[in-house]
Backbone as CSV, one residue per row, in Angstrom:
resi,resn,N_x,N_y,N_z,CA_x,CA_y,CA_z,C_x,C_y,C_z
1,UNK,-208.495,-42.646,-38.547,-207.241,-41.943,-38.757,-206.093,-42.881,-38.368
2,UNK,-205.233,-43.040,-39.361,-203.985,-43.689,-39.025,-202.967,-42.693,-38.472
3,UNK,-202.435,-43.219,-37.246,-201.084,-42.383,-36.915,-200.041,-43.714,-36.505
4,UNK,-198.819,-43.061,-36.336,-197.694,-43.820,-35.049,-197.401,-43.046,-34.052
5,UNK,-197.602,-43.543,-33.282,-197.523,-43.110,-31.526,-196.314,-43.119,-31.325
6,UNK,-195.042,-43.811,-32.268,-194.004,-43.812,-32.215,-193.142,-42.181,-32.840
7,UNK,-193.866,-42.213,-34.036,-193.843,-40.556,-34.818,-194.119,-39.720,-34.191
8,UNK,-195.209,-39.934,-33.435,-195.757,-38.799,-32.460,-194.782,-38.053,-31.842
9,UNK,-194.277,-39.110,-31.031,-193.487,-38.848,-30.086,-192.003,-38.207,-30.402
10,UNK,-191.833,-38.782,-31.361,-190.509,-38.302,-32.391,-190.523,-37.111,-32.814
11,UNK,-191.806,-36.410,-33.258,-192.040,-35.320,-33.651,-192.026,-34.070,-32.143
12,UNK,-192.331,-34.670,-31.625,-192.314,-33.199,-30.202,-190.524,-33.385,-29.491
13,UNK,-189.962,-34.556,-29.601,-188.809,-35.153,-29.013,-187.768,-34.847,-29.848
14,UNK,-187.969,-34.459,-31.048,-186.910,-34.408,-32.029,-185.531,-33.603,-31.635
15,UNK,-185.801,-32.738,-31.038,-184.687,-31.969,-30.806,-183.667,-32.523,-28.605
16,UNK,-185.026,-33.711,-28.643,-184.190,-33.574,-27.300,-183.517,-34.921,-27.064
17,UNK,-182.529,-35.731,-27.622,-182.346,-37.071,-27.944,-182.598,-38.065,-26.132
18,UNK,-182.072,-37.162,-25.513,-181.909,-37.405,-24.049,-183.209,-37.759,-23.385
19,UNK,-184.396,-37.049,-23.759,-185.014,-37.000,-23.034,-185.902,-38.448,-23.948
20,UNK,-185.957,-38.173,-25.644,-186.581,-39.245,-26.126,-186.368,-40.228,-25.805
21,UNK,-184.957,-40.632,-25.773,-184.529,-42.122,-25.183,-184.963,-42.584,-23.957
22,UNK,-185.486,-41.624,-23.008,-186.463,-41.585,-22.043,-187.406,-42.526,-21.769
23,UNK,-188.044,-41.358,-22.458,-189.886,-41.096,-22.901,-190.103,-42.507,-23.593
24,UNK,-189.188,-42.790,-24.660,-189.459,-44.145,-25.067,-189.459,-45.434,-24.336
25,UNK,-188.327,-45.245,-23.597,-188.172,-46.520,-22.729,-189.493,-46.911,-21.858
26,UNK,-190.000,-45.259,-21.221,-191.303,-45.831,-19.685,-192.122,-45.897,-20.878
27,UNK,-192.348,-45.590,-21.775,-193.609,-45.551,-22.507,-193.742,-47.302,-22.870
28,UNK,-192.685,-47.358,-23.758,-192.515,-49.183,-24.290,-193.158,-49.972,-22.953
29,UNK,-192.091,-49.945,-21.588,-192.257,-50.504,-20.225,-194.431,-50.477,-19.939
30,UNK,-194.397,-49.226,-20.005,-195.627,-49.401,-19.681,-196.945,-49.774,-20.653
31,UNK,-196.397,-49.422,-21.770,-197.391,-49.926,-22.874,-196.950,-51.422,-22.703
32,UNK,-196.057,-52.005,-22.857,-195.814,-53.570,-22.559,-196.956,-53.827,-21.431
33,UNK,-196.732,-53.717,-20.008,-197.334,-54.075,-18.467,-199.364,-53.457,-19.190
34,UNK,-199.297,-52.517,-19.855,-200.652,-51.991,-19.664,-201.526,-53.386,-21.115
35,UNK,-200.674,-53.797,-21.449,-201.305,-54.742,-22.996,-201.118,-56.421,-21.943
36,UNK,-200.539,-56.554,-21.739,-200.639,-57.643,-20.713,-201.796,-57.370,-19.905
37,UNK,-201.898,-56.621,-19.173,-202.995,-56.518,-18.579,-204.325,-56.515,-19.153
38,UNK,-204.510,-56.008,-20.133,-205.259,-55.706,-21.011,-205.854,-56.821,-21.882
39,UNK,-205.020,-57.350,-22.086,-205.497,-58.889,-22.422,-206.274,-59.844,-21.595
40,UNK,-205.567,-60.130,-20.288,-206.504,-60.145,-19.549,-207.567,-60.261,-19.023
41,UNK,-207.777,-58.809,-18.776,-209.039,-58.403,-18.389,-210.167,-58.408,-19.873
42,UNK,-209.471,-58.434,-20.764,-210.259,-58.668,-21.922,-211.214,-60.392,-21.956
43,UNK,-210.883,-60.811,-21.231,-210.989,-62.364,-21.391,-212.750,-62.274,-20.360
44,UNK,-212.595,-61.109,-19.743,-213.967,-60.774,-18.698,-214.800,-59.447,-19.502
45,UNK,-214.173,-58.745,-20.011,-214.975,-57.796,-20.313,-214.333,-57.062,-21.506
46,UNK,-214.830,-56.753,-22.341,-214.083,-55.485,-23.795,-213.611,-54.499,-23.450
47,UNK,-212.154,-54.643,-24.052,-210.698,-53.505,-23.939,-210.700,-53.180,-24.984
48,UNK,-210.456,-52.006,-25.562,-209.814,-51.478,-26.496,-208.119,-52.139,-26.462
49,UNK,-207.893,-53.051,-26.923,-206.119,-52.966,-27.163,-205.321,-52.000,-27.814
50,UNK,-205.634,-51.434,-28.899,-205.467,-51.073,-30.094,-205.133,-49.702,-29.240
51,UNK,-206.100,-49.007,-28.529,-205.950,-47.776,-28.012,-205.398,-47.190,-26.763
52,UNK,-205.168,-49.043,-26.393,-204.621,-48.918,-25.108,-203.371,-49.219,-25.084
53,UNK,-202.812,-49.453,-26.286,-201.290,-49.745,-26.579,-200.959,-48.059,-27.436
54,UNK,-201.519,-47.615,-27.858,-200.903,-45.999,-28.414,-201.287,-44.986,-27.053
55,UNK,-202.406,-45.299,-26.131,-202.500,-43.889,-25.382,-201.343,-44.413,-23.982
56,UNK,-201.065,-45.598,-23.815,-199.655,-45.712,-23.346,-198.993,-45.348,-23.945
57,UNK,-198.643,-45.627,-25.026,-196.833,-44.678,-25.856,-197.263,-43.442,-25.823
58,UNK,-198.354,-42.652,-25.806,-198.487,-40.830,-25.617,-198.723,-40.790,-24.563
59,UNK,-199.091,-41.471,-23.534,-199.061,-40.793,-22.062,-198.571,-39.900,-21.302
60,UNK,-196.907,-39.780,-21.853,-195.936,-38.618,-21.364,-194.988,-37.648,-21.861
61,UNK,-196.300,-37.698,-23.120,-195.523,-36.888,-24.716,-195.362,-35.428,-23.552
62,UNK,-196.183,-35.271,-22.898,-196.007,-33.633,-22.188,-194.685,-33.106,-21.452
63,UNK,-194.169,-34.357,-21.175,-193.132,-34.225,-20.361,-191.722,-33.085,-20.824
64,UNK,-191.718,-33.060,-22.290,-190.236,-32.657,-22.645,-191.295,-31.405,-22.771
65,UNK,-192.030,-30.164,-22.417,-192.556,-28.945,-22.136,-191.901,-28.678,-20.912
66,UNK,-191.101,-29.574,-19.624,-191.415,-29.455,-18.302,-190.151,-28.919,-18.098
67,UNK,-189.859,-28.688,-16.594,-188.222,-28.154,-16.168,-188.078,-29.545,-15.361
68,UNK,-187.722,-30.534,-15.963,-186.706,-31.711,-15.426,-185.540,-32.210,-16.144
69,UNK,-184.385,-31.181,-16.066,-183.162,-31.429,-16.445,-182.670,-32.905,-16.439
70,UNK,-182.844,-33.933,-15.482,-182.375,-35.177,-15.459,-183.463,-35.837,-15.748
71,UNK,-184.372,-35.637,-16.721,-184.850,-35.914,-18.137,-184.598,-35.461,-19.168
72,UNK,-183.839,-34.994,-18.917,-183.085,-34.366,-20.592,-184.210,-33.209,-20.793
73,UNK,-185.342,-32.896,-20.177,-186.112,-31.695,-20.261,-185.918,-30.508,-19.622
74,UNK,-186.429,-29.408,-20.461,-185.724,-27.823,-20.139,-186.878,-26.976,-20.208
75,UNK,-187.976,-27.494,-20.427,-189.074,-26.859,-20.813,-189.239,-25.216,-19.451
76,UNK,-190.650,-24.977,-19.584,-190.675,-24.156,-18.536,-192.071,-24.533,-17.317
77,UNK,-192.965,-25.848,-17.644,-193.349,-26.063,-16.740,-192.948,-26.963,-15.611
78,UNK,-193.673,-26.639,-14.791,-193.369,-28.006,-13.711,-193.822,-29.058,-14.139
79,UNK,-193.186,-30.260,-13.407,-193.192,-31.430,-14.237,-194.743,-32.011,-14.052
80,UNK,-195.382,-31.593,-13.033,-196.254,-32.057,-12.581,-197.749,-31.899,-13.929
81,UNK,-197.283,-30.542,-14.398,-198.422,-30.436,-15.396,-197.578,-31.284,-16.561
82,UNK,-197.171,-32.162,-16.970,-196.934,-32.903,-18.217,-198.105,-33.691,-18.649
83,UNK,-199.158,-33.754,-17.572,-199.899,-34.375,-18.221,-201.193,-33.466,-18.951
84,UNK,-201.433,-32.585,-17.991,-201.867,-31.572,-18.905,-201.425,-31.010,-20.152
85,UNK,-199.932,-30.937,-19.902,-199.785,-30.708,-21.612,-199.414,-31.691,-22.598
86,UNK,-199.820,-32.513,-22.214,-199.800,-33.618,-23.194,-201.734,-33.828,-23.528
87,UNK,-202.450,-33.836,-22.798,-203.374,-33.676,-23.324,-203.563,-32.529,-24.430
88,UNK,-203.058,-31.070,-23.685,-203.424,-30.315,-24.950,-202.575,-30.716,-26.435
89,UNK,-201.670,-31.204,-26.629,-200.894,-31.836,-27.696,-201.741,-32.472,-27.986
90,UNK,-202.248,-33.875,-27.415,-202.897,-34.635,-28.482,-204.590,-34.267,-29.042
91,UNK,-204.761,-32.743,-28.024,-206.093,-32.079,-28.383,-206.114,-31.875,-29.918
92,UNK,-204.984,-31.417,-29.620,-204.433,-30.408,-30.993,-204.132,-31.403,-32.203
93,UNK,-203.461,-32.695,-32.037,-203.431,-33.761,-33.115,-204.492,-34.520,-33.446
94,UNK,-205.653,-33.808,-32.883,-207.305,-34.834,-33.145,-207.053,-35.676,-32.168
95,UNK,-206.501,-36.177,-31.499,-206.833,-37.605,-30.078,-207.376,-36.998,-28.927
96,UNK,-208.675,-36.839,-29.214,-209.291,-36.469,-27.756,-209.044,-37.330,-26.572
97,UNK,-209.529,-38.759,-26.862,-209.602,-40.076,-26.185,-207.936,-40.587,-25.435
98,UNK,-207.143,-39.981,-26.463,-205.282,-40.217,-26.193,-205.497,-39.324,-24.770
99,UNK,-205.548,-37.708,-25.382,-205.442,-37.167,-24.572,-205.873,-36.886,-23.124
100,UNK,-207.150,-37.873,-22.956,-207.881,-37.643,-21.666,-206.778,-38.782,-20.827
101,UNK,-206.282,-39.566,-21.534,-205.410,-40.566,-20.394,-204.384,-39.802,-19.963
102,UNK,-203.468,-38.787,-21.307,-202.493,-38.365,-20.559,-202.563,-37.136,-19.425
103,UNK,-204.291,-36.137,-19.351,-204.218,-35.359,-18.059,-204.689,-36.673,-16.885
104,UNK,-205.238,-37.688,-17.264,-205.730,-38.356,-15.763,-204.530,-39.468,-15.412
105,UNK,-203.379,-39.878,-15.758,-202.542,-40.723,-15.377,-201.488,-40.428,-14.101
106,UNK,-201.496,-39.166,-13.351,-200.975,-38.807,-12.416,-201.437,-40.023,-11.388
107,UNK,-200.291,-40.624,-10.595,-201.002,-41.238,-9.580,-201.671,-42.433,-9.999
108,UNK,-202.445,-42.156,-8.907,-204.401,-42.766,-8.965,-205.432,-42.063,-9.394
109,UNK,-204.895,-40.715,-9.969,-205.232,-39.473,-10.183,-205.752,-38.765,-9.613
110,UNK,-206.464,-37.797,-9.628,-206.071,-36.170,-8.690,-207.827,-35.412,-8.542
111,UNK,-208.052,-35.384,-7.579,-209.191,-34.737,-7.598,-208.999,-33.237,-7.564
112,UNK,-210.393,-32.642,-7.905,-210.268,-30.994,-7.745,-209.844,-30.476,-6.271
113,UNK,-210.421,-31.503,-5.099,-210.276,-30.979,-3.645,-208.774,-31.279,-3.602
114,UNK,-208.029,-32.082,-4.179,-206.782,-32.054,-3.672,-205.799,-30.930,-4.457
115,UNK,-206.319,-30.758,-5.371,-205.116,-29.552,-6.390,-205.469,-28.590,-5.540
116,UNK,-207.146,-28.226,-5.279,-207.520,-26.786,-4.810,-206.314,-26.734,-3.259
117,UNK,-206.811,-28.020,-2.775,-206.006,-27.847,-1.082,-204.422,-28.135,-0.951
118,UNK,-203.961,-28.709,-2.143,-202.134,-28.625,-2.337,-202.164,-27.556,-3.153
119,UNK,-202.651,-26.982,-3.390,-202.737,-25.842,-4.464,-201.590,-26.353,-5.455
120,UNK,-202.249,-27.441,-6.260,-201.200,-27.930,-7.277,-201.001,-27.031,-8.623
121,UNK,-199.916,-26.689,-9.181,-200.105,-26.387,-10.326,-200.918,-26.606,-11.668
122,UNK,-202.083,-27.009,-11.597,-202.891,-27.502,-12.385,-204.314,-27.197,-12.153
123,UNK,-205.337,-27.060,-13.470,-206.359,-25.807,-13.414,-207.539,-27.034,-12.133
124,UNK,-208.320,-26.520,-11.041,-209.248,-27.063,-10.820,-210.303,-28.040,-11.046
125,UNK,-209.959,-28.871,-11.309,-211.259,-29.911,-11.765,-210.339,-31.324,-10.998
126,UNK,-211.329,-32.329,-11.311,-211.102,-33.534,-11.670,-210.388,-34.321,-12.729
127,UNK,-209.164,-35.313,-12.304,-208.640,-35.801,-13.267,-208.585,-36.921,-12.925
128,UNK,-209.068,-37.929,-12.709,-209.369,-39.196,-12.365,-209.166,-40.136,-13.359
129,UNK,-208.880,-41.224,-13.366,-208.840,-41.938,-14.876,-210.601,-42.504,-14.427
130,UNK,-211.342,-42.741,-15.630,-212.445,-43.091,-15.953,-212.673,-44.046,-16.283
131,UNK,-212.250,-44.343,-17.812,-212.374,-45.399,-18.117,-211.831,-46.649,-18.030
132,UNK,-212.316,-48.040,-18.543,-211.224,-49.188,-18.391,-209.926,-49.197,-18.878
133,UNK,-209.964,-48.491,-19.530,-208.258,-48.473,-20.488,-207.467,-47.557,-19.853
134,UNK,-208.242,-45.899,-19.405,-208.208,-45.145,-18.316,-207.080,-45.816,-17.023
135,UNK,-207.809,-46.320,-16.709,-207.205,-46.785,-15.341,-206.440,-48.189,-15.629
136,UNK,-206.201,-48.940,-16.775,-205.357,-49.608,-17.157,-203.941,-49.273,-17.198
137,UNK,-203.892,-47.856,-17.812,-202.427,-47.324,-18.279,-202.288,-46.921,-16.792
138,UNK,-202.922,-45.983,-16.143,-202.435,-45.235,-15.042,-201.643,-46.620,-13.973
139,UNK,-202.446,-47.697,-13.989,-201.995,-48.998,-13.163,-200.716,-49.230,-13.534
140,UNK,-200.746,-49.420,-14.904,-198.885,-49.872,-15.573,-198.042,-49.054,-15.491
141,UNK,-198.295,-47.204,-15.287,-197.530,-46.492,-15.218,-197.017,-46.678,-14.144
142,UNK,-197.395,-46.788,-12.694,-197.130,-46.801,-11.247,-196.111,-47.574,-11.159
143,UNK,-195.980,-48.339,-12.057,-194.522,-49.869,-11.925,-193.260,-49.121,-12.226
144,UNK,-193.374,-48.509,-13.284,-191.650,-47.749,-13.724,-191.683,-46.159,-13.610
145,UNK,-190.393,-46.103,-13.397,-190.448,-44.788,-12.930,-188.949,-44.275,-14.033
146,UNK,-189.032,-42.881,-14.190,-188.377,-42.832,-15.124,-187.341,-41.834,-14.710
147,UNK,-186.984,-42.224,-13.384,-186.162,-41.955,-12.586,-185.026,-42.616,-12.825
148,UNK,-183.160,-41.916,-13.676,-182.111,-41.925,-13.933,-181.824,-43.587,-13.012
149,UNK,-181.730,-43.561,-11.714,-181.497,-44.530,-11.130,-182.436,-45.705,-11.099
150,UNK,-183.790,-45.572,-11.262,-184.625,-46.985,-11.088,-185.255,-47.301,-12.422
151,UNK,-184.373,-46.667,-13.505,-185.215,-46.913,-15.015,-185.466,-48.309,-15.525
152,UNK,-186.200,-48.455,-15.538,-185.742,-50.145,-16.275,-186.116,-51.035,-15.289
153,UNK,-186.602,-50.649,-13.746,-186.751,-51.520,-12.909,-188.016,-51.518,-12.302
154,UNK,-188.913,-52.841,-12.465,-190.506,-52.723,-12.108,-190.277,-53.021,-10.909
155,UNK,-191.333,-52.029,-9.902,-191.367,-51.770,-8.427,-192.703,-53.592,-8.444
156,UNK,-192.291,-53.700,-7.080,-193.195,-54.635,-6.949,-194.259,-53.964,-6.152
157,UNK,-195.590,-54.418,-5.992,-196.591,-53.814,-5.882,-196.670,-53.445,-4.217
158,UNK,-195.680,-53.871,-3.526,-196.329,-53.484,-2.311,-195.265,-52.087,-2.365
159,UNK,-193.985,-51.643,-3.026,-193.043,-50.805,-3.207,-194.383,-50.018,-3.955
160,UNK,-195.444,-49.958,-4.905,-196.400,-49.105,-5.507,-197.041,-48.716,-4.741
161,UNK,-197.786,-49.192,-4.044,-198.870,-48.992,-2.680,-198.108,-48.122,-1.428
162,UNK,-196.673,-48.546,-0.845,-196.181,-47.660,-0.544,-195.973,-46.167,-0.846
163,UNK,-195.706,-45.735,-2.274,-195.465,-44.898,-2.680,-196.923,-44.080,-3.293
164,UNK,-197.861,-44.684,-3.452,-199.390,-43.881,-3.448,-200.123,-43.263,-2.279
165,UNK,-199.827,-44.037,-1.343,-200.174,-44.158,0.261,-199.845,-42.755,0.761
166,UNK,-198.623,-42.588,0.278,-197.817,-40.883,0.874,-198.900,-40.165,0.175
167,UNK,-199.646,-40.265,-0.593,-200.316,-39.052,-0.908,-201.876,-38.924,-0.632
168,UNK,-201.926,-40.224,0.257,-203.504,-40.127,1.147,-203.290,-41.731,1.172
169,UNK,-204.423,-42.198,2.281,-204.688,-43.742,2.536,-206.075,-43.508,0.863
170,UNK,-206.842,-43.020,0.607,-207.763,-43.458,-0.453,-207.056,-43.775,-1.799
171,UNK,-205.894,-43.321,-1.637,-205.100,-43.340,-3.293,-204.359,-45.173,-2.890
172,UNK,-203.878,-45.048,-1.974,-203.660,-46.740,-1.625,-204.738,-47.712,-1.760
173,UNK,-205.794,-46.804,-1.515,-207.399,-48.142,-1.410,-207.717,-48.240,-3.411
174,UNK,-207.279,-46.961,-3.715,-207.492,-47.307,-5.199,-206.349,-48.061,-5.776
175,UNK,-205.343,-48.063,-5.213,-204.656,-49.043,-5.916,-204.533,-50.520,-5.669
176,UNK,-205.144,-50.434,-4.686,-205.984,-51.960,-4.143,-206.723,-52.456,-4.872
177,UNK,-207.944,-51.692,-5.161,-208.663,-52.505,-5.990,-208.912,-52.839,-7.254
178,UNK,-207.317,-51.336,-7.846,-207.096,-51.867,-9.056,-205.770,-53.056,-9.184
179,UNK,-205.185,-53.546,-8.106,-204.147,-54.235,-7.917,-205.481,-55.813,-8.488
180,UNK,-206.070,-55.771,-7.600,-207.043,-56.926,-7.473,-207.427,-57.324,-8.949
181,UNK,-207.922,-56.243,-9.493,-208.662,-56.582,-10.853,-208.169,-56.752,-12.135
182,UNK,-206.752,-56.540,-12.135,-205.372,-56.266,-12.894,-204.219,-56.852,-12.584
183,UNK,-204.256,-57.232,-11.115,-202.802,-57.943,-11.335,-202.501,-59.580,-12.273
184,UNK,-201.455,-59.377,-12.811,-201.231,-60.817,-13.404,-200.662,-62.155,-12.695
185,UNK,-200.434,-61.692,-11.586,-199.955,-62.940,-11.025,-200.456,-63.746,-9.766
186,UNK,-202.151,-63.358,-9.641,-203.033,-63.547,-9.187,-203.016,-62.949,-7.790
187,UNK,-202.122,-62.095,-7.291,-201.722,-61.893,-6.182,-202.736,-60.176,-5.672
């Protein structure tokens, strides 16, 4: 199946210019950082590129469903499930494989014991990224933030590790050892 991940996105965004101009920017940012990487690690073991450059540009199609006004979004969920509903979007457009990156890209992603015990807005299970491409995007996402004030600006990795850390020391140890196996600047 041929699509554009660019259309995609155009098509759910159409009505929100604010928020597309967004969505496009971290998406580009991180599909850029996640294909660099990706290359890479391709040089040791087989990446999908191809899929790992479109399920970065849909990663945060869910977002304009959410209530984050300074995203140009008005939706009615919390922002936190965008990735859930971006999976069900790309359920619904045939991308199963799209869609499993955009519920597991939270974070380092999210186990069932932690939604059950933050009682997060989001249904019980496991959302972990899995695969290599999986945990490729979730790595490149952690750099930009699509936060009005730091848009456009890649955190350096110990500013990432800081900011995973607040949500347990194991989410820091995972970004350790995906820092290790992924970073580009040998560091």
């Amino acid at each position: 199946m041929k699509f554009s991940p660019a259309d995609l996105l155009k098509k759910y965004y159409q009505w929100a210019p604010e928020a597309q101009l967004i969505v496009f920017e971290h998406s580009r940012l991180v599909t850029r950082k996640a294909l660099a990487v990706g290359r890479k690690v391709a040089l040791l073991q087989p990446v999908d590129l191809q899929f790992l450059a479109e399920a970065a540009m849909l990663h945060d199609i869910g977002m304009i469903f959410t209530q984050a006004p300074q995203l140009g979004c008005y939706g009615d969920l919390p922002y936190l499930a965008h990735g859930i509903k971006g999976s069900e979007i790309l359920q619904l457009e045939g991308l199963p494989a799209h869609a499993r990156v955009c519920e597991r890209h939270t974070g380092t992603g999210l186990t069932r014991q932690e939604i059950l015990a933050q009682k997060l807005p989001l249904p019980a299970r496991d959302m972990c990224p899995e695969t290599l491409e999986e945990k490729i995007i979730c790595y490149a996402d952690l750099f930009f933030s699509k936060n009005p004030r730091q848009r456009g600006h890649e955190k350096s990795p110990a500013e990432v590790r800081k900011e995973v850390a607040k949500y347990g020391q194991h989410h820091g140890e995972i970004f350790d050892a995906w820092h290790q196996q992924f970073s580009l600047d040998g560091r």
